[in-house]
C-alpha positions as a Python dict, from the first residue, in 0.01 Angstrom:
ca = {
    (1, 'X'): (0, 0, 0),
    (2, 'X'): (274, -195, 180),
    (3, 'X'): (339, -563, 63),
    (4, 'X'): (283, -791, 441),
    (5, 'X'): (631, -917, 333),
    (6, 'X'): (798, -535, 410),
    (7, 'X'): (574, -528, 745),
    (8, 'X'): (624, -879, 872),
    (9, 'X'): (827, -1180, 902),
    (10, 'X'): (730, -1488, 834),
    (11, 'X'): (984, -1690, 1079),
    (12, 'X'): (855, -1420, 1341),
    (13, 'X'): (1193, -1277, 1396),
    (14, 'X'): (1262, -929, 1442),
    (15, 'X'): (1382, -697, 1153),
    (16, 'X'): (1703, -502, 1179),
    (17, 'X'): (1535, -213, 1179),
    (18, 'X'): (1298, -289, 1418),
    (19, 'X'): (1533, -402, 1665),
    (20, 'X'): (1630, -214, 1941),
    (21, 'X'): (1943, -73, 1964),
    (22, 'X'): (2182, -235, 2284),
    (23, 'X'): (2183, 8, 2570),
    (24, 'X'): (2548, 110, 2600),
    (25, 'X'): (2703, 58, 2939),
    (26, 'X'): (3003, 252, 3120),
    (27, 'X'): (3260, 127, 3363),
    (28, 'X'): (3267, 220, 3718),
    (29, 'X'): (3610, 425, 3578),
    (30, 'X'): (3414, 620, 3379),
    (31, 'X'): (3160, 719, 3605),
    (32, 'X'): (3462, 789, 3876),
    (33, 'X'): (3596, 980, 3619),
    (34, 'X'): (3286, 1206, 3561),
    (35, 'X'): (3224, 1246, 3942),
    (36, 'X'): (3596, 1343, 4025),
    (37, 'X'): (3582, 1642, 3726),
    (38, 'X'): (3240, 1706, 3887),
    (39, 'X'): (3363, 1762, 4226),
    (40, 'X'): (3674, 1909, 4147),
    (41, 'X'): (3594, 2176, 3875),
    (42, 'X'): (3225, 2189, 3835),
    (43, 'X'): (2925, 2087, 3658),
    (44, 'X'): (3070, 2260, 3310),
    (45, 'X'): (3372, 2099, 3342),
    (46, 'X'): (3181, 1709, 3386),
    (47, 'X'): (3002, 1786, 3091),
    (48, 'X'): (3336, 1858, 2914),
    (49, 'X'): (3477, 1541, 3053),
    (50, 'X'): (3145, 1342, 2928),
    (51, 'X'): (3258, 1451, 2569),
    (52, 'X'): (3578, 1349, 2589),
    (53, 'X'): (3477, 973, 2671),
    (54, 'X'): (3148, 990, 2402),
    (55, 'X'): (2901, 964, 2723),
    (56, 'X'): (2586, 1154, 2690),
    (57, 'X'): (2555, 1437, 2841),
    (58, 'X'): (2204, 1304, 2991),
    (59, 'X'): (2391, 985, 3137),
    (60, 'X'): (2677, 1220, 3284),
    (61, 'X'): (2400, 1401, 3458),
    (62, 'X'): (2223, 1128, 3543),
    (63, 'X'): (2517, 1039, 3745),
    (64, 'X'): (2627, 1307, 3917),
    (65, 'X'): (2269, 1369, 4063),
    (66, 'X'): (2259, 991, 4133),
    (67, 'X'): (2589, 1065, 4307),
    (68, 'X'): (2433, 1355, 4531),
    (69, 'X'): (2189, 1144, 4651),
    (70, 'X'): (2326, 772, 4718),
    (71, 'X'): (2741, 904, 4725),
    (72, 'X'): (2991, 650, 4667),
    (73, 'X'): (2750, 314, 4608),
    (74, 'X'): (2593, 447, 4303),
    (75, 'X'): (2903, 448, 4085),
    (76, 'X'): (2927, 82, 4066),
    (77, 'X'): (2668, -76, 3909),
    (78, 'X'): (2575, -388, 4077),
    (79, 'X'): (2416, -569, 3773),
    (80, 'X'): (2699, -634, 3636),
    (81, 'X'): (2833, -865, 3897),
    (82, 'X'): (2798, -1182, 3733),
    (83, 'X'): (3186, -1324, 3909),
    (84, 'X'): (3309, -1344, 3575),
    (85, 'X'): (3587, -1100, 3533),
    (86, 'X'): (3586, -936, 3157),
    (87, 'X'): (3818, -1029, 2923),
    (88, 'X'): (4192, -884, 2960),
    (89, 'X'): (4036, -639, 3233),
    (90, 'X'): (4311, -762, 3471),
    (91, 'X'): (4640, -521, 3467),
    (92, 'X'): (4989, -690, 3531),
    (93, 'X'): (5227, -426, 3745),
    (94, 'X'): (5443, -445, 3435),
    (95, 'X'): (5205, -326, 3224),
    (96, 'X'): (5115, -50, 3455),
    (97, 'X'): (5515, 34, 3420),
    (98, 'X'): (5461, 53, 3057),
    (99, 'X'): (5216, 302, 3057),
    (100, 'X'): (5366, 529, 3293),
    (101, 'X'): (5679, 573, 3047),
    (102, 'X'): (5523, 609, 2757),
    (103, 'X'): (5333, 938, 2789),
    (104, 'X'): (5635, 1060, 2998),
    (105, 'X'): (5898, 1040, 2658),
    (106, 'X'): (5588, 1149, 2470),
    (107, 'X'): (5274, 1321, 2613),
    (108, 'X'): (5072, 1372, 2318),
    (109, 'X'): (5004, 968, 2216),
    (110, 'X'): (4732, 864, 2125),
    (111, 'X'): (4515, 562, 2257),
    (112, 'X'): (4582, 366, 1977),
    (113, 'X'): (4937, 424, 1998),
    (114, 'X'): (4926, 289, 2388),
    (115, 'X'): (4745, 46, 2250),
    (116, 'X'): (5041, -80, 2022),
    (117, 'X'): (5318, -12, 2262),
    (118, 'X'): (5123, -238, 2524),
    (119, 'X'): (5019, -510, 2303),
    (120, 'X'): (5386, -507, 2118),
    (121, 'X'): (5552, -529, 2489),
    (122, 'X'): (5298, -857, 2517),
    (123, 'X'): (5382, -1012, 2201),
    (124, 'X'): (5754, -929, 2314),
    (125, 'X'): (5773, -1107, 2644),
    (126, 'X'): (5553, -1372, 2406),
    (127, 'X'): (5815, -1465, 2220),
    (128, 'X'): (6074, -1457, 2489),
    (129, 'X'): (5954, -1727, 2698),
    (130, 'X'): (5952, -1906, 2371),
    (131, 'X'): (6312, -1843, 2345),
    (132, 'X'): (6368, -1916, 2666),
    (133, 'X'): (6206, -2256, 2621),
    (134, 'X'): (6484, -2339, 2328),
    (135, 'X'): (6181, -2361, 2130),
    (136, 'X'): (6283, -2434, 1749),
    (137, 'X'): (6058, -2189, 1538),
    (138, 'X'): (6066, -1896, 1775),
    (139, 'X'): (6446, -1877, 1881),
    (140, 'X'): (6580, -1690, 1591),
    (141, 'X'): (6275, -1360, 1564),
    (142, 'X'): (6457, -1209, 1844),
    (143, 'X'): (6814, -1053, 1875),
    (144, 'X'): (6945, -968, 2225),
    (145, 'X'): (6848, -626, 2178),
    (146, 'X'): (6484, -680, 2050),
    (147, 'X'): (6381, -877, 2370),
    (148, 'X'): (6469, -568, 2574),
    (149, 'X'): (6172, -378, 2653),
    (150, 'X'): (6125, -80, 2470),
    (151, 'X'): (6327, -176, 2164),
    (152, 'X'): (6146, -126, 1821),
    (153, 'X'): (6000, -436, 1713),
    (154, 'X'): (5780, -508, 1380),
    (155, 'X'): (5556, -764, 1593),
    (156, 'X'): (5301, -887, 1358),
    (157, 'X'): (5620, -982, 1130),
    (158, 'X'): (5749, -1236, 1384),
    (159, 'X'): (5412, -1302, 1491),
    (160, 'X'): (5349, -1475, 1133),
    (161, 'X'): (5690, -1684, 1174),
    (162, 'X'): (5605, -1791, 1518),
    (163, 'X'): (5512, -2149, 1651),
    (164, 'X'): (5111, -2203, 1756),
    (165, 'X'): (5158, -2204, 2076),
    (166, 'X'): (5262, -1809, 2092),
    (167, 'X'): (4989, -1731, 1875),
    (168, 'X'): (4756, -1866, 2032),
    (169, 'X'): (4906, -1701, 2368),
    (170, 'X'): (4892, -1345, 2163),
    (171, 'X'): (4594, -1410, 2103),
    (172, 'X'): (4453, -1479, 2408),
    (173, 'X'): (4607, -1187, 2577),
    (174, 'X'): (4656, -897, 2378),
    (175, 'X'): (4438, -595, 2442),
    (176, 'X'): (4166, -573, 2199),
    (177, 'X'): (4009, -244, 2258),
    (178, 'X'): (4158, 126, 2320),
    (179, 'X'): (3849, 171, 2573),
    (180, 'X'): (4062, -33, 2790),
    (181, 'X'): (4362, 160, 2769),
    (182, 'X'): (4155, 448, 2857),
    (183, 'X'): (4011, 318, 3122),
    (184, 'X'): (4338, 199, 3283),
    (185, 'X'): (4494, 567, 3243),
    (186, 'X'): (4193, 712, 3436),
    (187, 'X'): (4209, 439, 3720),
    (188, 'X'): (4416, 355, 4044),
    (189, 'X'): (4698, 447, 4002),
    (190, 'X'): (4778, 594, 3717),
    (191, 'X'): (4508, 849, 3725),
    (192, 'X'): (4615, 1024, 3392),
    (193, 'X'): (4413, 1305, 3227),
    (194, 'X'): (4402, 1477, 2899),
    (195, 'X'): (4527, 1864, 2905),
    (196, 'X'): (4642, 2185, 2691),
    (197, 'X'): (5007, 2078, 2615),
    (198, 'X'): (5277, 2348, 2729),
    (199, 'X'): (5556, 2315, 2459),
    (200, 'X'): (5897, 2353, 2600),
    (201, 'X'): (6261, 2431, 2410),
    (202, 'X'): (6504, 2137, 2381),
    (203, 'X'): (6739, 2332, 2460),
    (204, 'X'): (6612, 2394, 2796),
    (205, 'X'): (6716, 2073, 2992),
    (206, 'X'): (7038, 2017, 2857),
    (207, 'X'): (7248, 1819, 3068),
    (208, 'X'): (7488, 2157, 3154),
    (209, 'X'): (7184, 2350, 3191),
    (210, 'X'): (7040, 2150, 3434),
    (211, 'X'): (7331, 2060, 3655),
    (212, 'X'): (7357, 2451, 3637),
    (213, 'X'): (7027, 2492, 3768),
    (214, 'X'): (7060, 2269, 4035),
    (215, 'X'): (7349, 2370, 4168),
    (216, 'X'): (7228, 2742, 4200),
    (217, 'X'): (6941, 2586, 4379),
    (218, 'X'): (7176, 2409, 4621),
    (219, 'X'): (7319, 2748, 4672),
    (220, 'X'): (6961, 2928, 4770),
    (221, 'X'): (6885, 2611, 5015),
    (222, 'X'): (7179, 2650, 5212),
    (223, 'X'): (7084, 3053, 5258),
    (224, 'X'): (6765, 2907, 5357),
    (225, 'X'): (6909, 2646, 5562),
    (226, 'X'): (7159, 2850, 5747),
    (227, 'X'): (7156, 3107, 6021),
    (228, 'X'): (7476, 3295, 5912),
    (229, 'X'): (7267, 3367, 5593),
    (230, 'X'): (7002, 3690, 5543),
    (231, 'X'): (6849, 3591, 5161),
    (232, 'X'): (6687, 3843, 4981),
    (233, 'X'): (6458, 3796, 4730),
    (234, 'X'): (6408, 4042, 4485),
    (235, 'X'): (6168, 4055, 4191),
    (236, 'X'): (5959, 4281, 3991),
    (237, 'X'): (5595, 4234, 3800),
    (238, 'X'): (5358, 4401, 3592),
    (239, 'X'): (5005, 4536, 3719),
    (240, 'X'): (4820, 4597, 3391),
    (241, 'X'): (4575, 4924, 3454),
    (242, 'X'): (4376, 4931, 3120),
    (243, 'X'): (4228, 4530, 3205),
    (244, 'X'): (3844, 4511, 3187),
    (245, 'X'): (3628, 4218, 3109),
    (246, 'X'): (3588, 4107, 2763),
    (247, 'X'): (3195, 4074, 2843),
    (248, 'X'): (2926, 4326, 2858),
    (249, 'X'): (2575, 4387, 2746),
    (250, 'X'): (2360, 4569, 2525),
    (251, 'X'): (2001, 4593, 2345),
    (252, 'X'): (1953, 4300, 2133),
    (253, 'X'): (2063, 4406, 1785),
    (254, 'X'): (2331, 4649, 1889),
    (255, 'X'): (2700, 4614, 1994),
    (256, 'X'): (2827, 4671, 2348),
    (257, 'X'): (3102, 4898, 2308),
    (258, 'X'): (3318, 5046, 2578),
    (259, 'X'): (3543, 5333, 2536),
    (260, 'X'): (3933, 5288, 2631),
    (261, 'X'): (4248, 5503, 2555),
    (262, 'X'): (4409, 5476, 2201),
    (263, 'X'): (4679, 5259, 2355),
    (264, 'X'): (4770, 4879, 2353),
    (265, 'X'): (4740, 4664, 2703),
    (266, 'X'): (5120, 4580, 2751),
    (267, 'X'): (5179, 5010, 2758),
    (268, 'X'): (4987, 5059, 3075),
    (269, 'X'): (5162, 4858, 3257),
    (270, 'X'): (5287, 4999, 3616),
    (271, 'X'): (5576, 4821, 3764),
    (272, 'X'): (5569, 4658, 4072),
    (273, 'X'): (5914, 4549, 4232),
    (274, 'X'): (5927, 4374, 4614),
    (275, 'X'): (6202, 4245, 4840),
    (276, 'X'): (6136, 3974, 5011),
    (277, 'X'): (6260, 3793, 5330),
    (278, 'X'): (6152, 3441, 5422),
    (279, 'X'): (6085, 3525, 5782),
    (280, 'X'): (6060, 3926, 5828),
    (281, 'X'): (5827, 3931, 5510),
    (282, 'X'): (5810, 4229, 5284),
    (283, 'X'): (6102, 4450, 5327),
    (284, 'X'): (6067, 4712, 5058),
    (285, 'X'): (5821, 4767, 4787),
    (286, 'X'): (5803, 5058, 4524),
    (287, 'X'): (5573, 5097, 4238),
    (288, 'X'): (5687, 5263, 3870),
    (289, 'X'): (5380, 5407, 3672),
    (290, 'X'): (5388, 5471, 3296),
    (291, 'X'): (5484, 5857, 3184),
    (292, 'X'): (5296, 6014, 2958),
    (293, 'X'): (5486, 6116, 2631),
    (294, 'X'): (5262, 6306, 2391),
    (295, 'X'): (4854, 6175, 2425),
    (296, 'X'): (5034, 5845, 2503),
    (297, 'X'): (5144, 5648, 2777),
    (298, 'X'): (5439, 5497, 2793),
    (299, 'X'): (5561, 5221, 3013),
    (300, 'X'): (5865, 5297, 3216),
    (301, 'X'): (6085, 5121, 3358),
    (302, 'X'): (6466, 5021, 3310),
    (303, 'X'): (6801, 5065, 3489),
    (304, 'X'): (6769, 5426, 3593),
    (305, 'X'): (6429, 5361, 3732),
    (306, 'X'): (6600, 5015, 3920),
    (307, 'X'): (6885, 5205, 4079),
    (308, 'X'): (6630, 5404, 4245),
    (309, 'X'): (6462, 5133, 4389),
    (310, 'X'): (6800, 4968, 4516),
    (311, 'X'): (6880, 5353, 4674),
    (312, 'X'): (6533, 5280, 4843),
    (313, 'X'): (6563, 4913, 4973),
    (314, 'X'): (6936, 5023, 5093),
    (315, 'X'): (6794, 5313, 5302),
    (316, 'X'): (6515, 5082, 5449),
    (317, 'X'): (6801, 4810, 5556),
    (318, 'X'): (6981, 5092, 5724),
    (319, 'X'): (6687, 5328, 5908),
    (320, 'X'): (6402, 5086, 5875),
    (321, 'X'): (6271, 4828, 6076),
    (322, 'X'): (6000, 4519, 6075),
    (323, 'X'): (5649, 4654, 6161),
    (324, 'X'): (5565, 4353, 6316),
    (325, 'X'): (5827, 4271, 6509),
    (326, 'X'): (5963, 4660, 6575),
    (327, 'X'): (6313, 4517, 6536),
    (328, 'X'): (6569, 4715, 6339),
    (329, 'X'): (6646, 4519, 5999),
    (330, 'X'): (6983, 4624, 6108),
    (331, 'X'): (7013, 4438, 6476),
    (332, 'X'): (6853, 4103, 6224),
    (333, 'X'): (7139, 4101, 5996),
    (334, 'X'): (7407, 4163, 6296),
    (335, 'X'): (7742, 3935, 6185),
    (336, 'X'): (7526, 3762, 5928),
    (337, 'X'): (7587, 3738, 5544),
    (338, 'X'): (7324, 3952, 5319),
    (339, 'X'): (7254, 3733, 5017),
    (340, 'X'): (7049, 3962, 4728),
    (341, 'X'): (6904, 3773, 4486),
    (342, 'X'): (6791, 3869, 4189),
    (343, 'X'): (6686, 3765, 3781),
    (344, 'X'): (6884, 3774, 3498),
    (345, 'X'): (6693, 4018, 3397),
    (346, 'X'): (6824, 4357, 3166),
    (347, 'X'): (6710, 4624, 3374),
    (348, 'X'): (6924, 4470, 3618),
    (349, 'X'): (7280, 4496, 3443),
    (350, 'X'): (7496, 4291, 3257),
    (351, 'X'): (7597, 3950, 3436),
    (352, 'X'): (7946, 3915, 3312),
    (353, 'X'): (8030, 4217, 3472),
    (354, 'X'): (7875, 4152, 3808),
    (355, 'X'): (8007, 3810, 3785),
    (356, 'X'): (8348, 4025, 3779),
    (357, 'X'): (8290, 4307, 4046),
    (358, 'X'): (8380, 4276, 4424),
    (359, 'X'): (7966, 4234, 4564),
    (360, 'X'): (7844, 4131, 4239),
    (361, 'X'): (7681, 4413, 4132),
    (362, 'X'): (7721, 4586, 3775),
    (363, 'X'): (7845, 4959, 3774),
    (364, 'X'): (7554, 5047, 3545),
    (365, 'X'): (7251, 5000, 3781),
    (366, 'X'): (7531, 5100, 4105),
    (367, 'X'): (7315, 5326, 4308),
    (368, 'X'): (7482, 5615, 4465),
    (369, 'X'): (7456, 5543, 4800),
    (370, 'X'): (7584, 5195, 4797),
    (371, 'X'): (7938, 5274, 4920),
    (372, 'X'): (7732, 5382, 5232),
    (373, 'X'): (7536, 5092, 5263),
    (374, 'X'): (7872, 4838, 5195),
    (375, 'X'): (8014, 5058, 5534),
    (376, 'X'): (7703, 5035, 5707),
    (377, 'X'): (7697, 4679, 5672),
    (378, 'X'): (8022, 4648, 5789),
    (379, 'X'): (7998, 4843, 6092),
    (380, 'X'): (7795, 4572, 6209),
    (381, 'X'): (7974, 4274, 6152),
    (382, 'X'): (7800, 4158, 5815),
    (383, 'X'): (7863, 4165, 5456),
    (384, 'X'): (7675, 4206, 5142),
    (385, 'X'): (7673, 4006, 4801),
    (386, 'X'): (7421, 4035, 4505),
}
């Protein structure tokens, strides 16, 4: 039998493990937060979100049906309006700055590393209205680089050879808690959300690759721009025939099995290749199915396979016409400048040697009846380049 002293108190006070545990309260960010994924991506995807901030699944659904019902007014919660503003909840525009750059140079930190960058930029500008103040203790923790924002600094170092005055300031406005962080990312205006990081090559934006890249883009606008232009666009893509849902069912106990030929996705893909024109719209489409070699199927599609489609889209520009309009492509490109543009692609040639020919074409994927189309073209008033 229990002793009275293991069931009772004798001062009347509650026991630790009798007490009852603080209801945990979340920010009207947070519920914003749940009721924008809600609206925007589902139910699923709220629940998701819940997780990611440790809110219960039963409070996350709580407020999205409190949401359906009252909209708008039930995301703040109005007993928390005592008109004294929580501690540090205020965000300067610099520190908004800060936060912006930091997951640009480096989207995968963390909240505690915000956390340091912020509260090191505060300790930082600290320090340099101390300096600035010729005070005596603080004027020699910072060189001229070090006060410049984003410079590495080992703050709690010079924090412990700093004068009271900026630790007391430090302390008084440093951020305590990475909740706050978070809840500033997922505000106005930042409005930054966790996703599946897409890795990308450093050697992708180098500084010649990119001026590169913008300069051909320059080139495509003014095609777009101007009327003396007729831009082409030409590009091919897979249609992938063997596909099928990765779902099915079957009796309980037993495997749902579907039969498929002994062959891999990627070889039964048929090739799809379109030319495009900004205003007249498709211009000529083929399609190139995969032969069968054997009891397999092989995709197929390359350079022989490419010339035919350029004999194709060359015989359209010549005989054919829009079916919308029921204007010759011919009378559209009348004195105007034919601009085909392609990939880099290896079914379509090498690029050194169309950099080198007259129309910018490679002899290897030449159809036959291009001479014909260069005359054509000529005959009324245009030219052609690839």
């Amino acid at each position: 039998m229990p002793s009275p002293a293991a069931t009772s108190s004798t001062s009347g006070a509650t026991t630790s493990e009798n007490r009852r545990k603080k209801r945990k309260r979340y920010s009207d960010s947070d519920k914003l937060y749940i009721v924008r994924t809600f609206e925007t991506f589902g139910r699923d995807a709220a629940m998701t979100a819940a997780d990611e901030i440790d809110m219960p699944r039963p409070s996350a659904a709580t407020i999205m049906l409190r949401y359906q019902k009252e909209g708008k007014e039930s995301i703040h919660d109005k007993r928390v309006d005592t008109g004294v503003p929580a501690r540090n909840s205020k965000r300067e525009p610099w520190q908004t700055e800060v936060l912006c750059n930091a997951p640009h140079w480096d989207a995968t930190m963390t909240l505690k590393s915000l956390l340091a960058v912020l509260n090191t930029e505060i300790g930082r500008r600290i320090l340099c209205e101390e300096q600035d103040k010729n005070c005596q203790t603080c004027k020699h923790l910072l060189s001229n680089n070090e006060r410049e924002t984003g410079h590495p600094l080992e703050l709690m170092e010079r924090m412990e050879c700093a004068c009271d005055s900026a630790k007391e300031l430090y302390e008084k406005k440093h951020i305590h808690n990475e909740r706050t962080i978070r809840n500033w990312l997922t505000s106005e205006p930042l409005l930054y959300t966790r996703k599946v990081i897409v890795k990308q090559k450093t050697s992708t934006n180098t500084e010649a690759h990119m001026r590169k890249r913008y300069e051909y883009a320059q080139e495509v606008l003014k095609y777009l721009e101007e009327r003396r232009f007729f831009p082409i666009f030409l590009d091919e893509m897979p249609f992938y025939s063997t596909l099928s849902s990765s779902m099915g069912r079957s009796p309980k106990g037993t495997r749902a099995v579907v039969l498929v030929p002994p062959e891999s996705n990627l070889t039964h893909r048929t090739r799809v290749v379109m030319a495009v024109h900004p205003q007249e719209g498709l211009i000529y489409g083929d399609s190139f199915s995969p032969t069968k070699k054997g009891r397999n199927y092989k995709a197929q599609y390359g350079k022989k396979e490419f010339k035919e489609y350029l004999q194709g889209l060359f015989q359209t520009l010549m005989d054919g016409e829009n079916p919308r309009t029921k204007v010759r492509y011919a009378e559209t490109f009348r004195n105007r400048q034919i601009r085909i543009i392609w990939d880099n692609a290896s079914d379509h040639g090498s690029r050194r040697e169309a950099a080198m020919s007259e129309y910018g074409i490679p002899e290897d994927v030449k159809p036959e009846n291009f001479d014909i189309f260069v005359s054509f073209v000529h005959e009324y008033g245009a030219n052609v380049k690839f």
